[in-house]
C-alpha positions, 0 to 999 in steps of 0.5 A, a space after each residue: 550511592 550518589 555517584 551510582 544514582 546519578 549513572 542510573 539517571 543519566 543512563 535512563 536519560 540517555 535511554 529516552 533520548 536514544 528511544 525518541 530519536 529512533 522513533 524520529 528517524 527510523 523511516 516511516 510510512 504510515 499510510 494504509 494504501 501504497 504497500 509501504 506501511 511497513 512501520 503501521 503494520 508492525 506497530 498496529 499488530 502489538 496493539 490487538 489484544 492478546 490471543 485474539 488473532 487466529 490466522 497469520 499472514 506472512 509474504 511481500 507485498 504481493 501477500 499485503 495486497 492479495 489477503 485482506 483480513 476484513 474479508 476473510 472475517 466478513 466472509 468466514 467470521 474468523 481473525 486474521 492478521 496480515 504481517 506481510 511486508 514490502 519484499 519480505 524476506 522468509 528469515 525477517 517471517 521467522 522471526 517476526 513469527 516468533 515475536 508474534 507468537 507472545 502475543 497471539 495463539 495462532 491456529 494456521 499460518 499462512 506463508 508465501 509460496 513465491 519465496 520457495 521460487 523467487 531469487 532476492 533483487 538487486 545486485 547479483 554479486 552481493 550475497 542474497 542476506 545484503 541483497 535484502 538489507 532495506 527489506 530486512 530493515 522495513 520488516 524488522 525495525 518497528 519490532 520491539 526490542 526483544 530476545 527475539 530481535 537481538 536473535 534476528 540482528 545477530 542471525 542477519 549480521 552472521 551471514 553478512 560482511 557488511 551489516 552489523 547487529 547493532 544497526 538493527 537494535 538501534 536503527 538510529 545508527 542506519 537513518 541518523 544521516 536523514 535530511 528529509 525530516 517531516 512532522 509526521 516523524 514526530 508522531 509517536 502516537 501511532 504506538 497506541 494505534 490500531 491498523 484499519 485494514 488489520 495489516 493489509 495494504 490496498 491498491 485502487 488502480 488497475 493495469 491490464 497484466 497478463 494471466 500466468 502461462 501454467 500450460 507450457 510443459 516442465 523441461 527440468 526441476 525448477 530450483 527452490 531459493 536454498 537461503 528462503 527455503 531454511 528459514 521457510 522449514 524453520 517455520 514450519 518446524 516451529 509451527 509444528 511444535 506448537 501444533 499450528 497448521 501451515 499453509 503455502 499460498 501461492 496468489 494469482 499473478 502473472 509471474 507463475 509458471 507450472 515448474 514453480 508449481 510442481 516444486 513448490 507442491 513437491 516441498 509442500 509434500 515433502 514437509 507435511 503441509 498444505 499448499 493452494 495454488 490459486 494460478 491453477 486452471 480450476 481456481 482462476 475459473 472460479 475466481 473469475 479475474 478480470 486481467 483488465 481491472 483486477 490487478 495494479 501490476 504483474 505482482 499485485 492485485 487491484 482491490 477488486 482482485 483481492 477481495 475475490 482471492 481473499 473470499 476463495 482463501 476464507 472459504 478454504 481456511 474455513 473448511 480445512 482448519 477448526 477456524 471461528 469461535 466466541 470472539 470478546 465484543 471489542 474484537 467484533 467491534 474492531 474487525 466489523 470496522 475493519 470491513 467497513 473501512 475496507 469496503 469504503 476503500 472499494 467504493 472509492 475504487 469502483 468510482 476511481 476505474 472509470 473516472 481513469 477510463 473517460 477519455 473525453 472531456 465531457 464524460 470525465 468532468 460528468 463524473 466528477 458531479 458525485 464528488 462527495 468525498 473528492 477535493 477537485 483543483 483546476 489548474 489552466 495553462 496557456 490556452 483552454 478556450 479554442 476548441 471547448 465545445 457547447 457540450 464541454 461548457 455546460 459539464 463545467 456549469 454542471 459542476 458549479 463554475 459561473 466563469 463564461 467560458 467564452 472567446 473573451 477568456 482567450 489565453 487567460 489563468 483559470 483556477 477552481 477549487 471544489 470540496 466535497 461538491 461546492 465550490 471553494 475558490 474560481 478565478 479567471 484572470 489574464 494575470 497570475 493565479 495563485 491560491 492555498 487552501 487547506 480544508 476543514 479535514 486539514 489537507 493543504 493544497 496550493 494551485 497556480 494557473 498562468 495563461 499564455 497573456 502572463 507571458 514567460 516560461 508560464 506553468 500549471 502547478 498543484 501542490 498537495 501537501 508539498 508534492 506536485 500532481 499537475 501534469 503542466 500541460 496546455 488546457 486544463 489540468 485537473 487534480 483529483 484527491 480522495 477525502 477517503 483514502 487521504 491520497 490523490 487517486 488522478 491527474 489528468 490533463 485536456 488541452 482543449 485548445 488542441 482539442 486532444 483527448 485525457 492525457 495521464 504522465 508522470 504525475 499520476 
């Protein structure tokens, strides 16, 4: 008895440890902005409370960022959480489906039009399932180990010839050779945590993109992708079984032509399921996008954008699904601070869109005087003073800085750190500056600022939290952090000194 009691105790030691180191080193972002929080998603869907979600999102990122859940509540008071994950495979939806289906007693699902028509990325000689190996593992491996995880790694490694089963049930296997361990692999706690955004991703830049061309006529059948579109029926089949309705959704982007259309209507036909194509000529002018401001790329929406298509799918999920009811209290409570999350996220945008539109000097450092929640660096290189005008020097009093920005500072260091509108750190030197702040919400910054007097190979650095943001360049490098979404949302470098316009590289 001793020996078997003693195998009981080792086998749960070992247990443990295999669960914390998997915890460790399984890659993790928990961030809600970039459209990489796949771990955040997963984990903060197991922590609703239970039959209290009524709609469920699935797709890649383009879904993430494109169907907000805190709209679709504020719009239509229903519940809805997004389990969209970075390019997405439809088999790592099935089964993430049937995981969620334990724990909520879903009225629709809704599904991603796009993977009926959109072949995997990557190497065209591998078979489509390896050609997804990372997407499947972001889906997959903050799933909790279950029936229904040990069906998906065996599917997954049925049809591969270079992943293995175990490397899903134990993702330690995949991530144990991982040398760029941080301390926030070592928080755990997220596991208690509840997703703010309730599963969606955000993004707070724009790009202009162009509209998607559904007016070039159809010259042949555009083929569905036969491996998604299985596991696409799958879901369906499942979902009918249950007596859930299916939507297809197709979002606006650019990438969307009629044949995808005219096929995905024809599956949609075939199946005995419902498909909005928000591409369509009729539902763009009733958005009423702007190709300017409301999309980050061809394939994702900007905030802006995903709040006009999220309010246009609420609206439409409300009229042709029995949607809304008596929700508990807490969920009120829960999905009312989701919006307000949300739209604290949208108030940054709105201040992000012209702060990255102001070219000049002047303008841009007018616009950083309502920084209450920003955290603005200043870092100078070479020379800043040569061209500063009259106008240019009363917008940096206006800021707060006492420096005499005159001849007599000619090819000096500057550096100015300001928290949420006071100034917490101005030095002008002809030496080196050198200063690390980290602020009272435990953000920790460190700025050098070298002028041409320093001599040598003389740089401008901004660090936050170990990443570098400064572009580097002659005049005044500035890095702007949002206190709100815990991310740098500009950095921007003027070379006052040749007088040249806002200048955005690789930093940013």
């Amino acid at each position: 008895m001793k020996l078997v009691l003693r195998c009981v105790i080792f086998a749960v030691i070992i247990g443990i440890i295999i669960f914390v180191l998997n915890g460790i080193y399984t890659v993790t972002k928990t961030g809600y902005i970039d459209t990489y929080g796949d771990s955040s998603i997963i984990a903060g869907f197991y922590n609703e409370p239970k039959g209290s979600i009524d709609v469920l999102i699935f797709g890649t990122s383009t879904m993430s960022n494109g169907v907000q859940p805190a709209v679709l509540w504020d719009e239509q008071r229903f519940t809805a959480y997004n389990l969209a994950t970075t390019e997405q495979y439809a088999l790592s939806a099935y089964y993430l489906l049937m995981e969620a289906l334990k724990y909520q007693q879903a009225k629709v699902v809704v599904l991603n039009a796009r993977w009926l028509t959109t072949p995997p990325e990557g190497d065209e000689d591998l078979p489509e399932i390896d050609r997804k190996s990372a997407a499947l593992h972001l889906a997959l491996d903050y799933m909790k180990l279950s029936d229904v995880k040990f069906k998906a790694a065996l599917d997954i490694a049925s049809q591969s010839s270079t992943q293995k089963a175990i490397d899903y049930l134990i993702p330690l296997l995949t991530y144990h050779s991982r040398n760029n361990i941080t301390e926030d692999d070592f928080d755990l706690s997220f596991v208690s945590r509840l997703h703010p955004l309730k599963g969606s991703c955000i993004q707070l830049w724009a790009n202009l993109v162009a509209a998607p061309n559904m007016t070039e006529p159809v010259e042949e059948v555009y083929d569905l992708i036969s491996i998604n579109r299985d596991y696409v029926d799958k879901i369906i089949k499942l979902c009918k079984s249950k007596g859930i309705e299916v939507l297809l959704l197709a979002l606006p982007i650019s990438e969307w032509n009629r044949g995808q259309h005219e096929a995905v209507q024809q599956y949609a036909d075939d199946m005995g399921v419902d498909f909005l194509d928000m591409n369509i000529p009729a539902v763009m002018d009733a958005l009423a996008l702007d190709f300017n401001t409301d999309f980050a790329s061809p394939r994702h929406e900007a905030i802006s954008g995903s709040s006009k298509t999220s309010r246009y799918v609420a609206s439409f999920l409300a009229e042709n699904y029995a949607l809304g009811r008596d929700y508990p209290e807490e969920v009120v409570a829960s999905f009312d601070a989701s919006y307000a999350a949300y739209m604290a996220y949208s108030r940054v945008y709105d201040r992000i869109i012209p702060l990255m539109s102001a070219a000049q000097f002047s303008d841009y450092l007018q616009l950083l005087t309502d920084i209450e929640d920003y955290i603005v660096v200043i870092s100078a290189k070479d020379e800043f003073t040569y061209r500063l005008t009259e106008q240019q020097k009363a917008a940096l009093a206006a800021l707060g800085l006492n420096t005499d920005f005159n001849d007599d500072i000619y090819r000096y260091s500057f550096a100015a750190v300001l928290d949420s509108g006071s100034v917490v750190f101005e030095q002008c030197s002809p030496d080196k500056i050198e200063y690390d702040y980290t602020s009272p919400d435990g953000i920790n910054i460190s700025v050098i600022s070298e002028g041409a007097l320093v001599g040598g190979s003389i740089k401008s650095s901004v660090l936050v939290e170990d990443k570098e943001y400064s572009i580097n360049w002659r005049g005044f490098n500035i890095v702007v952090y949002s206190k709100t979404t815990d991310s740098v949302i500009d950095s921007v470098n003027f070379d006052t000194c040749g007088g040249k316009d806002a200048f955005r590289g690789k930093a940013v």
